[in-house]
C-alpha positions in Angstrom: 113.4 108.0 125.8 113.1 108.0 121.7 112.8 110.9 119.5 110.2 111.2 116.7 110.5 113.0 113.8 109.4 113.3 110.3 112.4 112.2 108.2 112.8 112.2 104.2 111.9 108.8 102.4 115.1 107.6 101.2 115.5 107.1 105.0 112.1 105.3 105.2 113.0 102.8 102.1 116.5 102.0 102.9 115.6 101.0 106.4 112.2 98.6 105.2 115.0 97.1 102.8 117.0 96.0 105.3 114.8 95.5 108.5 113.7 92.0 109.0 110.3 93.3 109.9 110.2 95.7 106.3 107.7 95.9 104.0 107.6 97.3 100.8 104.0 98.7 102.0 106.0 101.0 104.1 108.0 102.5 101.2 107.7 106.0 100.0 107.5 103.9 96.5 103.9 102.6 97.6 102.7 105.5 99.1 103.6 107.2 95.7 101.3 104.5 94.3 98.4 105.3 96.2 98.0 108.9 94.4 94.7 109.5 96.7 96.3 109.5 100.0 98.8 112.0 101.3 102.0 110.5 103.0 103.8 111.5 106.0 107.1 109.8 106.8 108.3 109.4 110.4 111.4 107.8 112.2 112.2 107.0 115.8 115.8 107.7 117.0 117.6 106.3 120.3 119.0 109.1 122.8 122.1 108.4 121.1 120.7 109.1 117.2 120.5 105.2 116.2 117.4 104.8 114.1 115.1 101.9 115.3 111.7 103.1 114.3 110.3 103.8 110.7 106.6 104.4 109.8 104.5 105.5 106.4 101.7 107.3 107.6 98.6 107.3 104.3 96.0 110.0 105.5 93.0 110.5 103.6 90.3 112.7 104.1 86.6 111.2 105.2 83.8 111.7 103.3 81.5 114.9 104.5 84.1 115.4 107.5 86.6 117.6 107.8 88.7 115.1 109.1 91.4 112.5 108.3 91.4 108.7 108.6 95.4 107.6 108.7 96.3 104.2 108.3 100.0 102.5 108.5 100.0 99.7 106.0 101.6 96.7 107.4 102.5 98.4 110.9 105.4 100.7 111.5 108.8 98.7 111.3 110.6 98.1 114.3 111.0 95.6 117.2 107.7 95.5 118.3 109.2 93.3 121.4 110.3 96.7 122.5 107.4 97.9 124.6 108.9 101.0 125.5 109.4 102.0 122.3 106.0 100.9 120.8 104.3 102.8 124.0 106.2 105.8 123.3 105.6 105.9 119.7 101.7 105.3 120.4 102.0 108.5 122.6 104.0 110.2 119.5 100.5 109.2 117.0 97.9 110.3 119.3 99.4 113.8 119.5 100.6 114.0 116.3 97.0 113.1 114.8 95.5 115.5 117.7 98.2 118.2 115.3 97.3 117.2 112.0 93.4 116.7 112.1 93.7 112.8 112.5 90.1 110.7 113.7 91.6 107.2 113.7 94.9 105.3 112.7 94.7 101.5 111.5 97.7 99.6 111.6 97.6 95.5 110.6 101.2 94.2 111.7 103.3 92.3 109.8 103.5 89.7 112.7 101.9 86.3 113.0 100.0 85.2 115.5 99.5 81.9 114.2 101.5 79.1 111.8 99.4 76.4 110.9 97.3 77.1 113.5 99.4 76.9 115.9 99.7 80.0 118.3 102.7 81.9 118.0 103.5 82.8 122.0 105.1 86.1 121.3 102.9 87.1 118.7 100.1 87.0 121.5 102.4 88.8 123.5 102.4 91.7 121.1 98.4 91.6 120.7 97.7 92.1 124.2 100.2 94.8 124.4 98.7 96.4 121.4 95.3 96.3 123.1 97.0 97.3 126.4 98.2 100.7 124.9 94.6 101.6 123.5 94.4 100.2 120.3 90.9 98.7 119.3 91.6 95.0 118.1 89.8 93.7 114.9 90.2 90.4 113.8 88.1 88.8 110.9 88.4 85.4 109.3 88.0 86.6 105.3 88.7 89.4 103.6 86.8 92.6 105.8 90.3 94.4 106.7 92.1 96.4 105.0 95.3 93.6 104.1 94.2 90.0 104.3 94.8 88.6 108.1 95.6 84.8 106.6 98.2 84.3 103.9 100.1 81.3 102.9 103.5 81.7 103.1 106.4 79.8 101.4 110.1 80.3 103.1 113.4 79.1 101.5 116.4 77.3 103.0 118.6 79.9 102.1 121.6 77.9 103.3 121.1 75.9 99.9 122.0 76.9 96.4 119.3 78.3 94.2 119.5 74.8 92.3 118.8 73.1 95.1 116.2 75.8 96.6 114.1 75.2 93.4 114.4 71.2 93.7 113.4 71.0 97.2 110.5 73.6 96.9 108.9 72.0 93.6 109.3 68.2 95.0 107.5 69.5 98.7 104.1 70.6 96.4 101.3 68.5 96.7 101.2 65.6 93.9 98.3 67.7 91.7 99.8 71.0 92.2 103.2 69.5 90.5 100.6 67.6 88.0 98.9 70.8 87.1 101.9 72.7 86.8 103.1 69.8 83.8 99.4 70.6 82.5 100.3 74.2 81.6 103.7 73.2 80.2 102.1 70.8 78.4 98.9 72.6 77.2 101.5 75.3 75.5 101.4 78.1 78.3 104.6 80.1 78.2 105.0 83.4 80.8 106.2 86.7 79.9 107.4 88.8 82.3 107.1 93.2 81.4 108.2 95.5 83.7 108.4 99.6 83.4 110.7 98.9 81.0 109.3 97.0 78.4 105.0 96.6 79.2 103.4 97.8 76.1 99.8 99.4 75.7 98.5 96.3 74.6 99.8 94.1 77.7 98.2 96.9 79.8 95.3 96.1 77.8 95.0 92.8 78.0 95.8 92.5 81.6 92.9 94.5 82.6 90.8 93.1 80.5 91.3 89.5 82.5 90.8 91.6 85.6 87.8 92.5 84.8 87.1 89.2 83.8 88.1 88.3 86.8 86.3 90.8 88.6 82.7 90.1 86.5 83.3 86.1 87.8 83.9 86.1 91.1 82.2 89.5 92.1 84.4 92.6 92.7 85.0 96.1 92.0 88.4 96.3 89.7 90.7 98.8 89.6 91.3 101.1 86.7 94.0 100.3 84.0 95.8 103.2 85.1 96.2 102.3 88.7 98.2 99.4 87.0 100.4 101.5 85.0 101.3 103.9 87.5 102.3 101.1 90.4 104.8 99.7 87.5 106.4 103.1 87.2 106.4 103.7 91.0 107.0 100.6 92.4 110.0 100.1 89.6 112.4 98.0 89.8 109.8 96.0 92.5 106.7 95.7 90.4 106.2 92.9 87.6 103.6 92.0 85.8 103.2 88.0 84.6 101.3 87.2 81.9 100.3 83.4 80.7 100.0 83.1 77.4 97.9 79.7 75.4 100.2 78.5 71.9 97.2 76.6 70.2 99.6 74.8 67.5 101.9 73.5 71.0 98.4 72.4 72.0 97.4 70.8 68.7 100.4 69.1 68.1 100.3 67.2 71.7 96.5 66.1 71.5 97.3 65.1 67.4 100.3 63.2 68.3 97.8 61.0 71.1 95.1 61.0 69.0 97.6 59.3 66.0 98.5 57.3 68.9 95.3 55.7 69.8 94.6 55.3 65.6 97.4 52.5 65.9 96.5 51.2 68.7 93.0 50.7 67.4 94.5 49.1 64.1 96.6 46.5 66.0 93.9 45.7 68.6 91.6 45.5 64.9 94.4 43.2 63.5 94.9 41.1 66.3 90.8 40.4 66.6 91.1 39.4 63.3 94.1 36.8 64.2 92.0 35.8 67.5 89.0 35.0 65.1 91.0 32.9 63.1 92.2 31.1 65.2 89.4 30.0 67.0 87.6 29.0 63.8 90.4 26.0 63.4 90.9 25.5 67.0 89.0 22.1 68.6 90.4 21.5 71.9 87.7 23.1 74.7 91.0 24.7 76.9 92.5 26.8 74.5 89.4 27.8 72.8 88.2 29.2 76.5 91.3 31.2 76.2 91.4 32.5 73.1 87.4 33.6 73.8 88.6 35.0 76.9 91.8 37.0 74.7 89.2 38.3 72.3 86.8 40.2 75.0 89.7 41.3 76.4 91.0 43.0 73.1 87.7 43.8 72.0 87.4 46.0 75.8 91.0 47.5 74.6 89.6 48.1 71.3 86.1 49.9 73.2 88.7 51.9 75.7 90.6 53.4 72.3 87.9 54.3 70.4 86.8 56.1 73.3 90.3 57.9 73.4 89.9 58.7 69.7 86.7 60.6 70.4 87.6 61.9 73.1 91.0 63.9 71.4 88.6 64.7 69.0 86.5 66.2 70.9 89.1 68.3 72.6 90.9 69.2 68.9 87.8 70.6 68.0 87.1 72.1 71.2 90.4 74.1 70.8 89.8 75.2 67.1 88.6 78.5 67.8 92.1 80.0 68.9 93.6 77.9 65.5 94.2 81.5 64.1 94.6 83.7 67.1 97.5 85.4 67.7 98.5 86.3 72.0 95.5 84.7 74.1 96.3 85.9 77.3 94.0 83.5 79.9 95.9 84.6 83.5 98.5 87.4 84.5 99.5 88.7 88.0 101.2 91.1 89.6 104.4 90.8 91.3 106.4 92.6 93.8 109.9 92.3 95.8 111.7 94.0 98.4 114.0 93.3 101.2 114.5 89.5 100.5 110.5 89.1 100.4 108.3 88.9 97.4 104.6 89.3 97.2 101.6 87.9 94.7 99.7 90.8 95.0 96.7 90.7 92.4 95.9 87.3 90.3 93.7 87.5 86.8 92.6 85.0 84.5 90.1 84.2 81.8 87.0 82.3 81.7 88.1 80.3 78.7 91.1 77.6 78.5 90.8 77.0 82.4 91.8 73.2 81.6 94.8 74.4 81.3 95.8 75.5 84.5 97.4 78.4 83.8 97.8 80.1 87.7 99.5 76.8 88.9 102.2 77.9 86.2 102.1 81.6 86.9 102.8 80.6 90.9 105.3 78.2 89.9 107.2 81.3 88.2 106.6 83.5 90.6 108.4 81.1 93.2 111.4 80.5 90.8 111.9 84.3 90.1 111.8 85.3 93.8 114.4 82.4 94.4 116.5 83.7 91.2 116.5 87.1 93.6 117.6 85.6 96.1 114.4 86.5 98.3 113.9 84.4 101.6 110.1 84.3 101.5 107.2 84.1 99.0 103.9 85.6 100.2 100.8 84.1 98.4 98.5 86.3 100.0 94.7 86.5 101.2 92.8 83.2 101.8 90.1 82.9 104.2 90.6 81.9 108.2 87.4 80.0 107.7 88.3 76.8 106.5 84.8 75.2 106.2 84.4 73.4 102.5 81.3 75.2 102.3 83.0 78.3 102.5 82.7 79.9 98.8 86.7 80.6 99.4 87.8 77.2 100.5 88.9 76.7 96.6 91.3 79.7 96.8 92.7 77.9 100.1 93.1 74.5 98.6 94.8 76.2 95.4 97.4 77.6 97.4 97.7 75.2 100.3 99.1 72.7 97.6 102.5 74.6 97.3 103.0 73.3 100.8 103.2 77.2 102.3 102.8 77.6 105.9 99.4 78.8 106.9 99.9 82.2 108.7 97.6 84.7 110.8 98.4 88.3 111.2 97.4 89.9 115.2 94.7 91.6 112.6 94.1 95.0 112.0 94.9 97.5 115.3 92.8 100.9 115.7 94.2 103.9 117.3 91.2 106.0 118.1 91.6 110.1 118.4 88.2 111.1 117.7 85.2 108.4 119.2 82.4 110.3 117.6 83.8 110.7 114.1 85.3 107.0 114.5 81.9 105.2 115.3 80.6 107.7 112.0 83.2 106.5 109.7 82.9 102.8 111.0 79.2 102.4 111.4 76.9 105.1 109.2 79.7 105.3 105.7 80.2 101.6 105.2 76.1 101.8 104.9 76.6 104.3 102.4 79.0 102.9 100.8 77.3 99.6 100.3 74.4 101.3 99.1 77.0 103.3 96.4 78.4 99.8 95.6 75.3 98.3 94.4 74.3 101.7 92.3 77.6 101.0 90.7 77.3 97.5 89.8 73.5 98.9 88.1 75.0 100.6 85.8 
């Protein structure tokens, strides 16, 4: 028999921080980010007062109904392999939301039923249980539940030094994801890093502008700037914001110094035409004037290749000129979080200019190193889609990441526990309807 209880939050966050199955979606620090919702905070004790259970409870009240919809980001932390102790705490929600006014709890696991699409055999196991103990299973293959149900995720061999870690991740990307990554370097990108403690207005500023960017692009509602600012003070120390910033002179200077490059190479390829020429003006024998013929086209081809060069950096100085006197062009920032050895890519942002650049293989790359530097043992990239068709308008986002060499991971999916049927099949069924219909009215205007 276990014991639930509501308990204070330091309780809740010290336990996530050291439980293998934490999450720093079960902190009191996100649910103090998510000013909308109401938090309860719960832990299950043994007979013998060992806590084994923690759980963040995010209520909200549904629209028109004078009811609550709960939901458990990530899934309570515990063993789940503990069936009594996941049955008893089901029996704990269902009376505890019969108490408090409670239609439905969602909960989406922290638990992978599948690595590179291979089942995992005890992550099945924990599904069926889950289903077993009345909770409705949904599974999707993009982005309709609440947390996305594929990720990739990148895990460190913590048994090396950090050196090390960072020389064996780097070398295991994909050949274009290290190639893109020299790009940015290359191109003059440089990250900055702001936390509570030093973001500025105009970061804030400039970060949601891309975001909306962003959002505008590829055809999603953005959050507010404030919701931004408020998850860096909450979330602090865990929250980070990354920001990838374009130095045009850096940028200038590399394509000048190929373009001067190619000039030479056009004036010796010029000069030694010239020599070719001459030569075969006061040459007589058949052999070597079939060489030398065959020496000039080949130069004169050489000669073709680097005027086509020349234009080319041309083109591409000139196609750079407009940021010449721009101060802090901003084209990509993300949002960062740690906790408990794991680190998180939680929202990504760029701008519809200098895309050449490849400024989010960078910003990943960073990202990785950082989380290393804090000695996390895992890197989550986040939502891609389960539907790995080409056609699919997010197999892009897939390859992107799939080239840091990240296993591919699904979640069990997102778990209902239903208290109420009717206002359940109302809030699943009639609202999103609405809401769609709200969506599209917003998007108008």
């Amino acid at each position: 028999m276990y014991n639930f209880k509501e308990i204070d939050s330091s309780i809740i966050n010290d336990f996530n921080n050291k439980n293998s199955k934490g999450h720093i979606f079960q902190t009191s620090y996100w649910a103090d980010v998510k000013r909308e919702w109401k938090s309860r905070f719960i832990g299950g004790y043994t007979s013998n007062g060992e806590l084994v259970l923690t759980c963040t409870i995010l209520l909200r009240k549904i629209p028109y109904l004078n009811k609550y919809m709960g939901y458990i980001p990530r899934g309570f932390t515990c063993d789940y392999n503990n069936e009594n102790l996941v049955g008893e705490f089901t029996d704990f929600l269902k009376n505890y939301s019969k108490k408090n006014n409670i239609a439905f709890i969602s909960i989406d696991p922290d638990i992978h039923l599948k690595e590179n699409e291979i089942t995992i055999e005890n992550g099945e196991k924990i599904k069926e249980m889950l289903v077993s103990l009345g909770y409705n299973h949904k599974n999707t293959k993009n982005f309709e539940n609440i947390q996305p149900n594929f990720v990739f995720r990148l895990n460190f061999d913590m048994s090396k030094n950090i050196d090390d870690r960072k020389k064996e991740i780097f070398n295991n990307f994909s050949s274009k994801t290290r190639y893109n990554i020299k790009v940015a370097q290359d191109r003059g990108l440089t990250v900055e890093i702001y936390d509570k403690n030093n973001i500025t207005e105009e970061i804030l500023d400039k970060f949601h502008e891309l975001m909306v960017i962003t959002g505008e692009r590829d055809n999603f509602i953005t959050r507010p700037r404030a919701y931004f600012k408020n998850m860096l003070e909450k979330l602090s120390p865990y929250c980070k914001i990354y920001m990838l910033k374009y130095n045009y002179q850096i940028d200038y200077n590399r394509l000048k110094d190929k373009l001067d490059t190619q000039i030479k190479n056009k004036e010796r390829l010029l000069k030694k035409k010239d020599e070719i020429l001459a030569n075969l003006k006061s040459e007589t024998e058949t052999d070597k004037i079939l060489k030398l013929e065959k020496k000039l086209a080949d130069t004169e081809k050489n000669i073709t290749e680097a005027e086509r060069q020349i234009k080319s950096f041309l083109e591409r100085i000139d196609s750079i000129s407009e940021f010449k006197d721009k101060q802090n062009v901003y084209v990509s920032g993300a949002i960062y979080l740690y906790y408990g050895g794991k680190a998180w890519y939680l929202y990504g942002a760029s701008h519809n200019i200098l895309r050449d650049t490849m400024p989010n293989f960078l910003m990943q790359w960073k990202m990785i190193e950082d989380s290393i530097d804090l000695n996390c043992y895992m890197y989550d990239f986040r939502g891609v889609s389960g539907d790995l068709n080409p056609e699919n308008p997010l197999y892009g986002l897939y390859k992107f990441k799939k080239g840091f060499n990240g296993d591919f991971v699904e979640f069990l999916g997102e778990f209902d526990l239903i208290i109420n049927s009717f206002v359940y099949s109302l809030f699943r069924f009639v609202l999103p309807k609405f809401k769609k219909i709200r969506t599209s009215l917003i998007k108008r205007k």
